[in-house]
Structures are given as C-alpha cells and as structure tokens.
C-alpha positions as CSV (number, residue, x, y, z in Angstrom):
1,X,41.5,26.6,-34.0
2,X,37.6,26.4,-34.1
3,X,35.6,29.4,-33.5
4,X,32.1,28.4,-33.5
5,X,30.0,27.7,-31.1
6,X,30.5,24.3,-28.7
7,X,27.9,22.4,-30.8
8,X,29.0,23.4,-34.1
9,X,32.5,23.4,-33.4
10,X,32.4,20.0,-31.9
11,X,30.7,18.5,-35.4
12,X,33.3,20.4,-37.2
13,X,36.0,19.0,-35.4
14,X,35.1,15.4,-36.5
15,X,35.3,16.4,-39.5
16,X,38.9,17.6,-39.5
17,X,40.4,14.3,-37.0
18,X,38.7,12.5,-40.6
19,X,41.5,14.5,-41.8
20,X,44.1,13.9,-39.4
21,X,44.1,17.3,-38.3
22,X,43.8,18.2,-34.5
23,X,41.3,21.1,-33.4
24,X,41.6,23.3,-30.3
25,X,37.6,24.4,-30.4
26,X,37.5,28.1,-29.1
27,X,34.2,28.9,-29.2
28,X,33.9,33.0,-29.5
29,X,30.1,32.9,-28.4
30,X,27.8,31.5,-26.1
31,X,24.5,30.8,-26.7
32,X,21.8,31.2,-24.8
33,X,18.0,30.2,-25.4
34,X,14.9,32.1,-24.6
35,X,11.5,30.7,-23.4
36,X,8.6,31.6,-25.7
37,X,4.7,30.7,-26.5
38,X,5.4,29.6,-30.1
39,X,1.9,29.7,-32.1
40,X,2.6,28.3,-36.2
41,X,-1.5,27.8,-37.1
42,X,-1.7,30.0,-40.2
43,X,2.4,30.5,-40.4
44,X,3.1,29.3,-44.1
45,X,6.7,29.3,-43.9
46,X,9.3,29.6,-41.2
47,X,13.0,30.9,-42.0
48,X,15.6,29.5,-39.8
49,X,19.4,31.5,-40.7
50,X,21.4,29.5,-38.1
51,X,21.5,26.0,-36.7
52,X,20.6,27.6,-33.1
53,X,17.6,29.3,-34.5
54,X,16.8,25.3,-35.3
55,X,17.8,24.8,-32.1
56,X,15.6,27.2,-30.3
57,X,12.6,26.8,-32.2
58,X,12.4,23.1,-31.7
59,X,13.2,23.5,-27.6
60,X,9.9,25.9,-28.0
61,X,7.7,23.9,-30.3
62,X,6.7,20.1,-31.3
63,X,5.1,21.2,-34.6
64,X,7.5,19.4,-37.3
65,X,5.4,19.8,-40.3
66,X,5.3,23.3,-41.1
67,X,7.8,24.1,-44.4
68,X,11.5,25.5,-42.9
69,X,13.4,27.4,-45.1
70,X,16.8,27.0,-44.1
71,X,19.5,29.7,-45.0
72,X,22.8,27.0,-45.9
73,X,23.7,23.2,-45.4
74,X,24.6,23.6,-41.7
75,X,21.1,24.7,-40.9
76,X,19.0,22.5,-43.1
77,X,21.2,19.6,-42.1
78,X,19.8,20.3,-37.8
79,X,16.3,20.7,-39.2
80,X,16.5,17.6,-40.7
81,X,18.3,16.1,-37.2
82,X,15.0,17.7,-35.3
83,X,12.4,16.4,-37.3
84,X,10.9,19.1,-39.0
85,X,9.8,17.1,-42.6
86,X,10.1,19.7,-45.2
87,X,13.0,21.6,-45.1
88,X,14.4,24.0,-47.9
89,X,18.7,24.8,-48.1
90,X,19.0,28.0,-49.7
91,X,22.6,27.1,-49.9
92,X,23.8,30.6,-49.3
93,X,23.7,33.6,-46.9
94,X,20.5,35.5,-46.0
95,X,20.2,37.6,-49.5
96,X,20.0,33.7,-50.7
97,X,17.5,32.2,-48.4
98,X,15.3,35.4,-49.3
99,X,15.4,34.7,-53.0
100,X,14.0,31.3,-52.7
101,X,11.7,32.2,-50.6
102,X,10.7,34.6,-53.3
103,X,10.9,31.9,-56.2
104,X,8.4,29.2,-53.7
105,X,6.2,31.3,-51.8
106,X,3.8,33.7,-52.3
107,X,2.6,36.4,-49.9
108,X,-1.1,35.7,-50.4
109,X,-0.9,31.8,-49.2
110,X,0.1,33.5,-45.5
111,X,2.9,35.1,-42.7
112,X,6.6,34.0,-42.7
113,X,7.5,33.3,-39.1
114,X,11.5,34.5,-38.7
115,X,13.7,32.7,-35.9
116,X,16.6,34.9,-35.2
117,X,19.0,35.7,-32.2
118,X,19.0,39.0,-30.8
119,X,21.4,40.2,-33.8
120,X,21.2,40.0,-37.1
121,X,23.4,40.2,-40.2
122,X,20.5,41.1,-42.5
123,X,16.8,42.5,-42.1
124,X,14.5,39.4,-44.1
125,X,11.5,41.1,-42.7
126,X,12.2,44.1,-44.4
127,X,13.5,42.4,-47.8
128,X,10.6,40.5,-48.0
129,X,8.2,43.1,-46.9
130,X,9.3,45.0,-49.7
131,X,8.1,41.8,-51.9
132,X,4.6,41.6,-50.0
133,X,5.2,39.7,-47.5
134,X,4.5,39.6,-43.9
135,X,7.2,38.4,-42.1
136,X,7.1,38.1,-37.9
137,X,10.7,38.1,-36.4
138,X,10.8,36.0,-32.9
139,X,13.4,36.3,-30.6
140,X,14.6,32.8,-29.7
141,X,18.2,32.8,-28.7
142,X,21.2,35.5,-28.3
143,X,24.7,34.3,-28.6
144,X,26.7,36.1,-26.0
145,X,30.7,37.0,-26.5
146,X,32.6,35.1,-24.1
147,X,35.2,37.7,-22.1
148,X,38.9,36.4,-23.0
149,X,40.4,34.0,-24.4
150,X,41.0,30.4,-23.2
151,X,43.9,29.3,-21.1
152,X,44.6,26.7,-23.7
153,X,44.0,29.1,-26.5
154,X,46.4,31.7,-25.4
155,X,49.2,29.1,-24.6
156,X,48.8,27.2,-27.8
157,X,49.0,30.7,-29.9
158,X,51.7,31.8,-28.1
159,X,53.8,28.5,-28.6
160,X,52.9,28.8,-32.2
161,X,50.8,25.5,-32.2
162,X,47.7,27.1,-34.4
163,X,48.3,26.9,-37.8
164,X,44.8,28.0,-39.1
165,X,42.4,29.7,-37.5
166,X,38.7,29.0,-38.8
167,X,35.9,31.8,-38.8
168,X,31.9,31.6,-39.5
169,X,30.7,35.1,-39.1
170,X,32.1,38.6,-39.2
171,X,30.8,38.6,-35.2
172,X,33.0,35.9,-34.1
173,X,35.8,37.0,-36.2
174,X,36.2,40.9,-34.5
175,X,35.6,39.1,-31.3
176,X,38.4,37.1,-31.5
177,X,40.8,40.2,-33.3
178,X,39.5,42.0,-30.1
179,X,40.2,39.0,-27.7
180,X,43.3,39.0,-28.9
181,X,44.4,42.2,-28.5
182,X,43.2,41.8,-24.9
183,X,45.4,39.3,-24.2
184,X,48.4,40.9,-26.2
185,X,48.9,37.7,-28.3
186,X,48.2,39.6,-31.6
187,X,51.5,39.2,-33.0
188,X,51.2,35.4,-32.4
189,X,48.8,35.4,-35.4
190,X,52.4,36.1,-37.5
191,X,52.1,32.2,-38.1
192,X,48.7,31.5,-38.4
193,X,46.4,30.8,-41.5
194,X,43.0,32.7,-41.6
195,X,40.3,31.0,-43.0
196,X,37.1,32.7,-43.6
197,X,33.5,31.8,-44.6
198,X,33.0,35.3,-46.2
199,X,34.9,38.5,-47.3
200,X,32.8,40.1,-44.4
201,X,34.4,37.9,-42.1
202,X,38.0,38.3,-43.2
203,X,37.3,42.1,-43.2
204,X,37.1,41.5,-39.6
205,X,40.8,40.4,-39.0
206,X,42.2,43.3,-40.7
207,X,43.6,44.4,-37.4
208,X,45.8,41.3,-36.9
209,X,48.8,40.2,-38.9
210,X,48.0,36.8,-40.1
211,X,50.4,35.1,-42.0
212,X,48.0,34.7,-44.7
213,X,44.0,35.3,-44.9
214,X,42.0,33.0,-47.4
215,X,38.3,33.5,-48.2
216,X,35.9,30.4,-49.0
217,X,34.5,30.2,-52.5
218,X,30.8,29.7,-51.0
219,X,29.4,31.0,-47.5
220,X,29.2,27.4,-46.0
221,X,31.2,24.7,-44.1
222,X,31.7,22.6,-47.2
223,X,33.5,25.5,-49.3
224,X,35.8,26.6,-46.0
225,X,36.8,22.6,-46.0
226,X,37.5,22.4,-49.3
227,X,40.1,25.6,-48.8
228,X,41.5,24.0,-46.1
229,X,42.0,20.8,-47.9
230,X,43.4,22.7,-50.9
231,X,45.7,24.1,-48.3
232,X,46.7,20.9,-46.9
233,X,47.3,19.4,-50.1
234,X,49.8,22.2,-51.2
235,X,51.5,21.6,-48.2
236,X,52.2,18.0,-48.4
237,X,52.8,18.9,-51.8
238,X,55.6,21.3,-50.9
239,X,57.0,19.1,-48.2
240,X,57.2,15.8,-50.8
241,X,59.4,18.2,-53.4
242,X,62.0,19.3,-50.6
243,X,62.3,15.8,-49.3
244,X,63.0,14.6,-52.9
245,X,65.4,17.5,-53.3
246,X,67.8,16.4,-50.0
C-alpha cells in the first residue's frame, strides 16, 4: 500500500511492478494548488522541500533559470522534469537542504524565495535567518487529508492482502493510524510490514500493531526501496530454505 500522493504514488508504483510487486496506491492527502503573482527578479535562490512545491511553482511561473535548491532526489528529479536548469539535491530532509544552502550561498548576493504548502515540518526561514539570510515563505499549495479510507483499502486490509505499508511523512502516517481507527481495521495492521522514510514517521504508527515497523537508512525513496528490497530478498530467501527442507 502506497501512501503518497496520486502523482507520487503512481511513479512509485512503477517502480515496484519493476519488482513484481503489486501496489494498492492510497493516497492519505490531496493536494491542492493556489493561484499567485510569483515575482523572482532579485530572488538569488529558491528552496523547493517537496515535489508539489515544484509543482506549484512552475503552474505559477515560466522563469526556469533561477538556481532551485531542492531538499531530496524526489524533488530535484520534478525540477529537472519542469525545466528549471540549475537545480541543487540536498539529498536529505530540511536541516539538509539548509546546510547547503549555507555552504553555496551567501546572504549578501540576495533573498531566498521558500515554496511551501500550508504546513511545514521545519521553519528554513528562521534557520537561515539566524545565518543572515532573508528568506520569503510563499504559500503555493496545501495538501488536504482525505476523510476515510478507500473502499478497496479497507477490503484489502481486512482480507489481509497488504503486506507492507509504505509512509513519506510523519503527516501521512498519523493520518492513516487515525483513518484506521475510524474505520475499526486497526487490528488488520497485525499482518502488515511498516515501512518508514524517517523515525518521525514511524513514531506516527505507534498506535497500531504492525507486525513489524522498519525505518529507512536515508530520508528518501531510494533508501525506503532498498529496505523493501532487503525485505523481499530475505523472504525469498526464507521461502527457498523451507522448500529445500520438504
């Protein structure tokens, strides 16, 4: 089961049928995009900490050349998709993206513009203000918790069809514990594998009991694929000794 949002989820998808594995994609958030008069003359940098902040900003501007610095793979990977020509991966989570901007720009040469969604996980503008910088946080997009659960979500849980569960963001991850509670499927969880792109997200799940919760080594896609490969692999692993052993 796939978490993310429609867009996200659908790209990651592909990438597990590469893996012969089937995805349900249950999105726990919509988003939604706001209009806005987008001015960059004089901006030196702009900090994008989501693919939908990409999203956004190009919807509201057809500037391309200004420097993005992106906060992980995901989001330097849908700059690069929308054009914009120099683009910067942090690799990391916000505290990353705000070190590099740190280490390649300097507060002097002129304002960081901020695309964010109506919450955040981490205040850049005040991290960097602290380091001289001034940093203008726009508005672009809000991602909006859907109300329940899926049909298909709840019947496949229920007929113990999920056997891992993947989560992005601490948001999405207490909205599904929540969801699921809602629907009184929480036990169903008893059989299903957590996988988490943080500690913060698997913090989240506390309230459910999973059959087992795994963390990724890195904040990004790539390191919560390489779990689940490492899961897979022990699993094939385990079922090749007990065929040998009948």
């Amino acid at each position: 089961m796939v978490t993310r949002p429609r867009e996200e989820a659908e790209a990651l998808a592909a990438a597990l049928t590469a893996r012969s594995v089937g995805a349900l994609i249950e999105p726990m958030m919509e988003i939604r995009f706001h209009a806005a008069a987008i001015d960059l003359q004089g901006i030196q940098a702009v900090l994008c900490t989501s693919a939908n902040g990409v999203r956004a900003l190009a919807r509201e501007t057809s500037e391309r050349g200004v420097p993005l610095f992106a906060v992980g793979d995901a989001t330097a990977a849908r700059a690069r998709a929308e054009g914009f020509t120099h683009v910067a991966n942090a690799g990391g989570d916000a505290g990353d993206l705000v070190l590099l901007a740190v280490e390649r720009l300097r507060p002097r040469d002129g304002p960081l513009f901020h695309v964010s969604g109506s919450e955040i996980a981490g205040d850049l503008a005040a991290a960097l203000g602290g380091r001289g910088f001034a940093v203008e946080r726009r508005v672009l997009y809000e991602a909006r918790p859907v109300p329940a659960l899926s049909a298909a979500a709840r019947r496949a849980l229920s007929a113990g069809e999920i056997d891992f569960a993947l989560f992005f963001s601490p948001r999405t991850a207490a909205i599904f514990a929540r969801l699921a509670k809602a629907a009184r499927i929480a036990d169903s969880c008893e059989t299903v594998t957590a996988l988490s792109i943080s500690a913060a997200a698997d913090k989240a799940l506390d309230a459910l009991p999973w059959r087992e919760r795994r963390v990724a080594e890195r904040p990004d896609q790539p390191a919560l694929l390489d779990l689940l490969d490492g899961l897979l692999a022990a699993r094939r692993q385990l079922s090749a000794t007990e065929n040998r052993g009948v």
